[in-house]
ZALUM-537207 format. One record per residue (C-alpha): residue number from 1; residue in one letter; x, y, z. Coordinates in Angstrom, 2 decimals. Layout:
N
+-----+---------+---------+---------+---------+
: num : residuo :      px :      py :      pz :
+-----+---------+---------+---------+---------+
: NUM :       a :       X :       Y :       Z :
...
+-----+---------+---------+---------+---------+
***
This chain:
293
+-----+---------+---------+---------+---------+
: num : residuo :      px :      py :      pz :
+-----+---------+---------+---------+---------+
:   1 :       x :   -8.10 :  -23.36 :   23.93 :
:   2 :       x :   -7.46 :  -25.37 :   20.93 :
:   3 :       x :   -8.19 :  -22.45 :   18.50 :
:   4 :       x :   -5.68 :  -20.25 :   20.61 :
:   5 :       x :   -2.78 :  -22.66 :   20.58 :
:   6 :       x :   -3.34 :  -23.10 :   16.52 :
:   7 :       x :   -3.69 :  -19.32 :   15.99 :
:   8 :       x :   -0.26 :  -18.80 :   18.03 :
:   9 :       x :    2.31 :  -21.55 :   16.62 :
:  10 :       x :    0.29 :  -19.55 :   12.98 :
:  11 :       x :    0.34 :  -22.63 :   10.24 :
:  12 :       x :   -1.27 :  -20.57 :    7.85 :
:  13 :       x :    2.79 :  -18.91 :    8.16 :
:  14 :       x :    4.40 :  -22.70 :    6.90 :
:  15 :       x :    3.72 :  -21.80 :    3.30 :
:  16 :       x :    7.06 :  -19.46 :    3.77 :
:  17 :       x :    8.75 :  -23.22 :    4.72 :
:  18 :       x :    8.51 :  -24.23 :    1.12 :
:  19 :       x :   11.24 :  -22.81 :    0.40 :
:  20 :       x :   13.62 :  -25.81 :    1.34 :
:  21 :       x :   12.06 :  -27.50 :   -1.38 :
:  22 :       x :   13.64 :  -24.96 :   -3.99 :
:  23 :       x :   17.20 :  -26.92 :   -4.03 :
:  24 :       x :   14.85 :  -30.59 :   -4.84 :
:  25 :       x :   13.00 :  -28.75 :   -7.67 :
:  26 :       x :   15.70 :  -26.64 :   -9.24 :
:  27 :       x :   18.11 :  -29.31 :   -9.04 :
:  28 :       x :   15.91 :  -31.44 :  -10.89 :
:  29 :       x :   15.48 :  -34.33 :   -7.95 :
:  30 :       x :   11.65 :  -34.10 :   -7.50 :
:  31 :       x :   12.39 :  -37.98 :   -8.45 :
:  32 :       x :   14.73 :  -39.11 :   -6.14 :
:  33 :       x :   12.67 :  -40.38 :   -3.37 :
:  34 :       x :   15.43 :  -40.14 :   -0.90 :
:  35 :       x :   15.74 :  -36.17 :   -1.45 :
:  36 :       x :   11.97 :  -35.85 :   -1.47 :
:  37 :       x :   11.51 :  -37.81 :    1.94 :
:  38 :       x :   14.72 :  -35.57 :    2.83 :
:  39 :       x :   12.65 :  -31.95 :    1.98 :
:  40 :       x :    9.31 :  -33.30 :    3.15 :
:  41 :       x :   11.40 :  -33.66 :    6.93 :
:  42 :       x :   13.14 :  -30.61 :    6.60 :
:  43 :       x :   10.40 :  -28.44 :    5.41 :
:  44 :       x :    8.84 :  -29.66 :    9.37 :
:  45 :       x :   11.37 :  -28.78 :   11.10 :
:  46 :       x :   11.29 :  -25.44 :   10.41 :
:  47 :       x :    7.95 :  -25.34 :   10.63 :
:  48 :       x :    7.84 :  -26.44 :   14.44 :
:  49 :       x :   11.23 :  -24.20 :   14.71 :
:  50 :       x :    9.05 :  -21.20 :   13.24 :
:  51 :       x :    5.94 :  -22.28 :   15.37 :
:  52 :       x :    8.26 :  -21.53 :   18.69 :
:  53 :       x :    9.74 :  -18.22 :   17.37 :
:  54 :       x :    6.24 :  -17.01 :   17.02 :
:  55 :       x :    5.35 :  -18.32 :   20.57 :
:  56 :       x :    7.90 :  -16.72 :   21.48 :
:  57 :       x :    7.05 :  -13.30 :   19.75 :
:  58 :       x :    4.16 :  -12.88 :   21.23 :
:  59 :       x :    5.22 :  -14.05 :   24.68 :
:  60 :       x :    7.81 :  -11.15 :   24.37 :
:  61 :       x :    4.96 :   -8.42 :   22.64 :
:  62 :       x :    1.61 :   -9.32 :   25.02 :
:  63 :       x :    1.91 :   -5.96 :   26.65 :
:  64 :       x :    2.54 :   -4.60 :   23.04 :
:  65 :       x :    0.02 :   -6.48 :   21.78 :
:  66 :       x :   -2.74 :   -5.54 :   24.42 :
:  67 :       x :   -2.56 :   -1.88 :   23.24 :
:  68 :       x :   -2.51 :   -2.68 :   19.54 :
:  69 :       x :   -6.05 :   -2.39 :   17.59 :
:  70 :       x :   -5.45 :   -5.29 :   16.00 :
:  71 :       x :   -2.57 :   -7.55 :   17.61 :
:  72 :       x :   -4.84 :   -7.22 :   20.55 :
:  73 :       x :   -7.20 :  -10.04 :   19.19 :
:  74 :       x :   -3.83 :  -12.35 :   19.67 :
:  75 :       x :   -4.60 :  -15.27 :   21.73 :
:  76 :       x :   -1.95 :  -14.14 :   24.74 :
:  77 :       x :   -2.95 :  -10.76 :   24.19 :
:  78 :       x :   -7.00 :  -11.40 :   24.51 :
:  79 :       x :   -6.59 :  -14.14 :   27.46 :
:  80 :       x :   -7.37 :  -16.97 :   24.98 :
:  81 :       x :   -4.09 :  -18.60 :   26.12 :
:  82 :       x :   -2.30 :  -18.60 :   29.62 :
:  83 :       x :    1.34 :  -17.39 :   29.53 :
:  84 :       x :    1.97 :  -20.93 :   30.66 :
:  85 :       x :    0.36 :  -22.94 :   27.85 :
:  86 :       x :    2.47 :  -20.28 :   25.66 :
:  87 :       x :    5.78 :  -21.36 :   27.06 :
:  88 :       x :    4.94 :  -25.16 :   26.72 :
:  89 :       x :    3.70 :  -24.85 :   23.36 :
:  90 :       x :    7.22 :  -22.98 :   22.55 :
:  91 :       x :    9.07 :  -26.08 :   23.89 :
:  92 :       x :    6.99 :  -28.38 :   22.19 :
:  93 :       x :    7.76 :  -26.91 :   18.81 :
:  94 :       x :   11.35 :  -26.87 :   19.54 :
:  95 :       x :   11.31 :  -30.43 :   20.58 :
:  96 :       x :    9.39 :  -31.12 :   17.67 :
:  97 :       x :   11.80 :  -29.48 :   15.39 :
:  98 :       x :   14.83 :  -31.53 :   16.73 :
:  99 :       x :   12.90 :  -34.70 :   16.40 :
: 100 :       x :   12.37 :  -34.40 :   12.72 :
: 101 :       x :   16.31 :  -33.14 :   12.13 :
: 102 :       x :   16.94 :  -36.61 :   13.97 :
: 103 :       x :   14.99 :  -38.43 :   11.14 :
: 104 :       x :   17.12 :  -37.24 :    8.13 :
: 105 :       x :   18.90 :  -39.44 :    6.62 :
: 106 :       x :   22.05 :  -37.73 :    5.49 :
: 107 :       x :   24.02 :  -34.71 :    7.12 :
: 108 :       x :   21.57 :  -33.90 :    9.92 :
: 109 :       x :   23.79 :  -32.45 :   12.11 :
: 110 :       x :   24.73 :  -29.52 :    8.97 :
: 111 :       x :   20.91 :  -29.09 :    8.81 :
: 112 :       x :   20.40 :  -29.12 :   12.83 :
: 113 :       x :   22.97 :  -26.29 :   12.80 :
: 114 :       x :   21.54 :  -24.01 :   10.10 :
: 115 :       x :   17.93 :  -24.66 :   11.89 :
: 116 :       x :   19.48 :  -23.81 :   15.45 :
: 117 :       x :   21.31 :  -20.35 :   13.98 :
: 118 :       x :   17.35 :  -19.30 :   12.61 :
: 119 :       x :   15.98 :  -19.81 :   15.97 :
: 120 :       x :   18.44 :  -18.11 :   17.61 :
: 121 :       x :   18.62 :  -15.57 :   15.06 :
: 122 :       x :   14.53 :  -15.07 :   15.43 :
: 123 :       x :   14.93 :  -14.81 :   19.01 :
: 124 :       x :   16.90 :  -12.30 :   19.26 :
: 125 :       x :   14.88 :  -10.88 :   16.03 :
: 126 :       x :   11.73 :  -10.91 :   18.23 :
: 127 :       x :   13.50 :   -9.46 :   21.51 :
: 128 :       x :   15.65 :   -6.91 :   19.83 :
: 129 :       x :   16.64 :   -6.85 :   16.35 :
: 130 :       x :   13.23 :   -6.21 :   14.46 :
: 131 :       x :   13.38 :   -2.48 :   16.50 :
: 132 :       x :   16.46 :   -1.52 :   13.58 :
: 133 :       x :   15.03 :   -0.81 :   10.22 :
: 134 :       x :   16.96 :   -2.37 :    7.24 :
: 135 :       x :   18.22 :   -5.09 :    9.41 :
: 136 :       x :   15.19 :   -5.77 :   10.19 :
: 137 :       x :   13.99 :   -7.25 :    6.54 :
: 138 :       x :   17.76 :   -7.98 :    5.91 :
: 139 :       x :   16.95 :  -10.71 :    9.01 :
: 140 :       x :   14.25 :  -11.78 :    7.38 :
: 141 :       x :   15.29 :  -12.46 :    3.98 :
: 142 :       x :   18.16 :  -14.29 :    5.10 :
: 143 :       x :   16.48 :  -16.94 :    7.19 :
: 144 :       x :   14.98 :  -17.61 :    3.93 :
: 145 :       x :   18.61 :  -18.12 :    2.45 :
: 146 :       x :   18.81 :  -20.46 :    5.78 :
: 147 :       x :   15.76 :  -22.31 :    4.36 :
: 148 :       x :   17.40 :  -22.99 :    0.91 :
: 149 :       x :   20.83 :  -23.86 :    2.71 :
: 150 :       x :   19.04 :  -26.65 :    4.71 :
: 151 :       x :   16.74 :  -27.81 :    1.79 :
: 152 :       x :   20.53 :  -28.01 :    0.06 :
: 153 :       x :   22.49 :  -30.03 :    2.42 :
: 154 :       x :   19.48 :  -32.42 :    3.59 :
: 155 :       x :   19.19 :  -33.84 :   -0.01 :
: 156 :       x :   23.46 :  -33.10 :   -0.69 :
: 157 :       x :   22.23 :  -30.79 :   -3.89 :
: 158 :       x :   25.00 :  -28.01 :   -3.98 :
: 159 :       x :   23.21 :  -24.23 :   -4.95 :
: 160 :       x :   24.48 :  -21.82 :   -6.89 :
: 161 :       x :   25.36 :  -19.12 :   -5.97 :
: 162 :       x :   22.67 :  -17.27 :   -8.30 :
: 163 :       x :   19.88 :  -19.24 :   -6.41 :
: 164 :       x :   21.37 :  -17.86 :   -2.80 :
: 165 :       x :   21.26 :  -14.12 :   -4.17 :
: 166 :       x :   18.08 :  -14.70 :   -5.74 :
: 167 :       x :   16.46 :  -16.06 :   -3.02 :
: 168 :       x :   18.00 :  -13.48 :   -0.54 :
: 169 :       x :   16.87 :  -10.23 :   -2.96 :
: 170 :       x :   13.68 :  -11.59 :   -3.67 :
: 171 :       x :   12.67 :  -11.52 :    0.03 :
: 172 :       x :   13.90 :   -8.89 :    0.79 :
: 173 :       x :   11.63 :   -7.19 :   -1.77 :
: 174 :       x :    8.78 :   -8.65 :   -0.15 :
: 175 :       x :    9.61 :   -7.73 :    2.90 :
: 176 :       x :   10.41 :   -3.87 :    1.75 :
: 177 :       x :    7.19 :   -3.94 :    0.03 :
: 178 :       x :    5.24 :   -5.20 :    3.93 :
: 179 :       x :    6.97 :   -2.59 :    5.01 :
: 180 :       x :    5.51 :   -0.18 :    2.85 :
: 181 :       x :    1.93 :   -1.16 :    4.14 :
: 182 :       x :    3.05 :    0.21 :    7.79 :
: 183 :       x :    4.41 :    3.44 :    6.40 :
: 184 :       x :    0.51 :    3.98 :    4.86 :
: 185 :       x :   -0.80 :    2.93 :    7.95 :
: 186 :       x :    1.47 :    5.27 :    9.44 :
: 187 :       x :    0.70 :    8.32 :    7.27 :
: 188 :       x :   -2.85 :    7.53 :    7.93 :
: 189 :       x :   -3.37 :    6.94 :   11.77 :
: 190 :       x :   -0.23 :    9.20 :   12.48 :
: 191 :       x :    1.03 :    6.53 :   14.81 :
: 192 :       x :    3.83 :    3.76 :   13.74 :
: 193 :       x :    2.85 :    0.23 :   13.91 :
: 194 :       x :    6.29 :   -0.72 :   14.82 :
: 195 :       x :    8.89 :    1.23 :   16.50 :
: 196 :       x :   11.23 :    1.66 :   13.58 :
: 197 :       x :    8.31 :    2.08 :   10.76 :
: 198 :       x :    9.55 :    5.82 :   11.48 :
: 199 :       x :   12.76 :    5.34 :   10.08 :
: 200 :       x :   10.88 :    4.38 :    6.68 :
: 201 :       x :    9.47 :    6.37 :    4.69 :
: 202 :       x :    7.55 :    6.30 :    0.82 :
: 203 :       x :   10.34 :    7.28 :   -1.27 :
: 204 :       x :   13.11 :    5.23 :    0.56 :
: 205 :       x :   10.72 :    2.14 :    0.24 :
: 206 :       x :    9.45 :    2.43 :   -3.37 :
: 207 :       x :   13.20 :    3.16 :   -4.22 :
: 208 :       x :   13.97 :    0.25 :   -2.18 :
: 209 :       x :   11.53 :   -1.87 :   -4.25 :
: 210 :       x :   12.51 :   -0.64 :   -7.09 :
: 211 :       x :   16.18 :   -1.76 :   -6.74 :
: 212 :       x :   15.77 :   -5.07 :   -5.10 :
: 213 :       x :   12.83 :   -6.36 :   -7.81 :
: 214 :       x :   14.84 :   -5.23 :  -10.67 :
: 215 :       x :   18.60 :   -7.16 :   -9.17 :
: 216 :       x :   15.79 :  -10.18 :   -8.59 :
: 217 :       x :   15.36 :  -10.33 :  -12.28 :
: 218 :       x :   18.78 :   -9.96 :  -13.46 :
: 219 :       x :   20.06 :  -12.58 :  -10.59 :
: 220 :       x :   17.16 :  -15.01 :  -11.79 :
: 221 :       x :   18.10 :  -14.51 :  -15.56 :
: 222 :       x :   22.14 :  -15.24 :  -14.85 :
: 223 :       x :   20.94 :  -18.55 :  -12.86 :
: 224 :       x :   18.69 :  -19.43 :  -16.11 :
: 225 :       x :   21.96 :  -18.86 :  -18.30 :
: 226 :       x :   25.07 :  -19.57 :  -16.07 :
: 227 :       x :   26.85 :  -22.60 :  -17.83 :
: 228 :       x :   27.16 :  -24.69 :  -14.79 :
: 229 :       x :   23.14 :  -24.49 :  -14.69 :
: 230 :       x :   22.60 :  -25.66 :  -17.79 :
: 231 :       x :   24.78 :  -28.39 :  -18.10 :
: 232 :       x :   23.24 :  -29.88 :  -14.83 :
: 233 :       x :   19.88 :  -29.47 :  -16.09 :
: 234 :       x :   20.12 :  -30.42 :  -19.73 :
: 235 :       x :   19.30 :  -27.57 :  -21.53 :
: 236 :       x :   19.61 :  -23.83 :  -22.17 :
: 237 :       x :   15.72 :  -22.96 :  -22.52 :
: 238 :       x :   15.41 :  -21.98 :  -18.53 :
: 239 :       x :   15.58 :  -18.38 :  -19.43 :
: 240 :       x :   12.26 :  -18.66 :  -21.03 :
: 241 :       x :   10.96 :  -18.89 :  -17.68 :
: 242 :       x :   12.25 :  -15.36 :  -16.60 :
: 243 :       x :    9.04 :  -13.94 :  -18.47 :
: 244 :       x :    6.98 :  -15.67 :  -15.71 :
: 245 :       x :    8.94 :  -13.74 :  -12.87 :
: 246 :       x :    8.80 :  -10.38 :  -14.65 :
: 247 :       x :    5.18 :  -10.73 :  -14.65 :
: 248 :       x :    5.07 :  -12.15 :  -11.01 :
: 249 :       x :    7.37 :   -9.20 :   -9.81 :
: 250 :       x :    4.68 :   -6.65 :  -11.62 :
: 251 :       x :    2.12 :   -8.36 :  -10.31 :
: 252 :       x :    3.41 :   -7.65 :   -6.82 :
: 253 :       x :    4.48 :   -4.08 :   -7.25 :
: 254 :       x :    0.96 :   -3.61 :   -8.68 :
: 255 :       x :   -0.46 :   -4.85 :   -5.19 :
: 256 :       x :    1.56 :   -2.74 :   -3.04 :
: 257 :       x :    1.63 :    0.07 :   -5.05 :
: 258 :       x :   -1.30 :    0.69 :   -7.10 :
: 259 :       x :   -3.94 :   -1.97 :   -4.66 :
: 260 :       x :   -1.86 :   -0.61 :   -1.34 :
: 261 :       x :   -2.34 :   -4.41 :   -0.22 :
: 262 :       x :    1.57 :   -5.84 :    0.72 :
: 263 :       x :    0.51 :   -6.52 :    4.51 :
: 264 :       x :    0.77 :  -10.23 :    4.41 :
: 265 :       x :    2.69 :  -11.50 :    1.14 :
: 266 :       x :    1.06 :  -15.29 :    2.14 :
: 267 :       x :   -2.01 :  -14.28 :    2.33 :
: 268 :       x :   -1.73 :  -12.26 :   -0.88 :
: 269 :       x :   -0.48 :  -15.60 :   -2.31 :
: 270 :       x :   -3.44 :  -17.57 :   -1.15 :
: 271 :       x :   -6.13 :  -14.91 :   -2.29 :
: 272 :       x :   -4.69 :  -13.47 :   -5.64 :
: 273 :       x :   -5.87 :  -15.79 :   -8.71 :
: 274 :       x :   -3.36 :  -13.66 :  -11.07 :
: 275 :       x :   -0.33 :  -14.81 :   -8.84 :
: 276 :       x :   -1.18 :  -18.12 :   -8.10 :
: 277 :       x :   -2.06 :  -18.09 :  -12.34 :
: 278 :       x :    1.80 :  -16.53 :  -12.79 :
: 279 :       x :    3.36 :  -19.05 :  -10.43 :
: 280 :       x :    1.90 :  -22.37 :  -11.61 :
: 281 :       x :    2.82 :  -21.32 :  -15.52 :
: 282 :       x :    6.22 :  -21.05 :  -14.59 :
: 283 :       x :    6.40 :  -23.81 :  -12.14 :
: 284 :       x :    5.17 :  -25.85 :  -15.16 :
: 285 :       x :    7.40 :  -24.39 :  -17.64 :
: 286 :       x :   10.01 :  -25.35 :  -15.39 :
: 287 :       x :    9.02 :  -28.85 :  -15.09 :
: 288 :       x :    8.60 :  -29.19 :  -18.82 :
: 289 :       x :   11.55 :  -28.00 :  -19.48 :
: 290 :       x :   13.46 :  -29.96 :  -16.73 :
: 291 :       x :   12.08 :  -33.08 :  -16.63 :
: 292 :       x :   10.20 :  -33.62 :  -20.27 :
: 293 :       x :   13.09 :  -32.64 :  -22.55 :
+-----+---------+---------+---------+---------+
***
């Protein structure tokens, strides 16, 4: 029963939480131990918030699931996990969640609220939402731009507005490019994973792709070279580090496109030696360039 309950609330899914450190690390705070103790309790409440949504998920799917080749291995879906140890595990997440809001220091109640709109927002993702393609990966790329927004106002760093796009485009490219896996699996089992994978097809999604990693790029170089940036950080070198996200970006499309392996962009993350190579040069770079100048 243990191995079910870990396998639903999916931890191997918190790397996506990260993200509410990006407003520590770009704002050049990864000092202040008041903004790191800030992120550190952030980045767990979403993770207990997410935990629930997926409880949730597949509390809502388990007759979906059960006729799925692969969802069917689920823990609800199998029988690993009574319905009822599925509902209490969703509550205890959600308690969870509000506990660790309740231990910020500054402006919890701004970060409570942007942590209660994702879970509702997932919920009704889960129940109704995810069956509309395009709003379904708009969804998810903005509860990333949620994740940013809380990582913001927990340690009081304001964003620019760059960051926000870049964050929201470069998810979304993700997400178009997960997408893309289900419209193979599509053409090749001649049913659709998910109930709107038949509003997709190749061309829309490569073109779709195509778009969103290319405005990723420009909206990463303008944050690198806006004038409010690079005052805050100290210098005007950032843009160097767009060579890294090119090559990141390439090294994605090459996965999805050429490799045909976008399923699960954390798992690709975890497994691929070239990304993880790509991410910790730049991540470097940035420090370097940030906090050694």
């Amino acid at each position: 029963m243990t191995n079910a309950a870990i396998k639903l609330i999916r931890p191997k899914q918190w790397l996506k939480n990260m993200f509410v450190f990006i407003p520590m690390f770009f704002g050049g705070s990864l000092t202040d131990f008041q903004d790191v103790y800030a992120s550190i309790i952030t980045f767990f409440a979403f993770c207990f918030i997410a935990s629930s949504v997926y409880c949730f998920n597949d509390i809502y799917d388990v007759e979906a699931d059960r006729r799925h080749p692969v969802k069917c291995k689920r823990p609800l879906a199998s029988g690993a996990l009574s319905m009822k140890s599925a509902y209490l595990l969703m509550g205890l997440m959600a308690s969870l969640s509000l506990v660790m809001i309740l231990l910020l220091p500054v402006d919890w109640w701004k970060v409570g609220l942007i942590i209660l709109g994702y879970y509702v927002i997932n919920l009704c993702y889960c129940a109704q939402l995810k069956q509309h393609a395009i709003l379904d990966v708009c969804i998810i790329a903005f509860g990333f731009v949620l994740r940013i927004l809380a990582g913001g106002f927990a340690t009081e760093i304001v964003l620019s507005k760059w960051l926000v796009m870049m964050t929201f485009l470069l998810t979304l490219f993700l997400s178009f490019a997960k997408r893309r896996d289900d419209v193979i699996r599509m053409q090749a089992t001649g049913e659709a994973p998910r109930k709107n994978t038949i509003r997709y097809n190749m061309t829309f999604i490569n073109q779709a792709i195509t778009i969103t990693a290319s405005v990723t790029l420009v909206c990463y170089i303008m944050y690198t070279i806006s004038p409010d940036v690079v005052e805050r950080v100290g210098t005007d070198y950032l843009y160097l580090t767009s060579i890294f996200v090119l090559l990141g970006l390439l090294r994605y499309i090459q996965i999805t496109v050429v490799d045909e392996k976008s399923g699960d962009p954390t798992k690709m993350l975890l497994k691929d030696r070239f990304t993880q190579l790509i991410v910790l040069l730049w991540g470097l770079t940035f420090l370097l360039l940030i906090y050694f100048k």
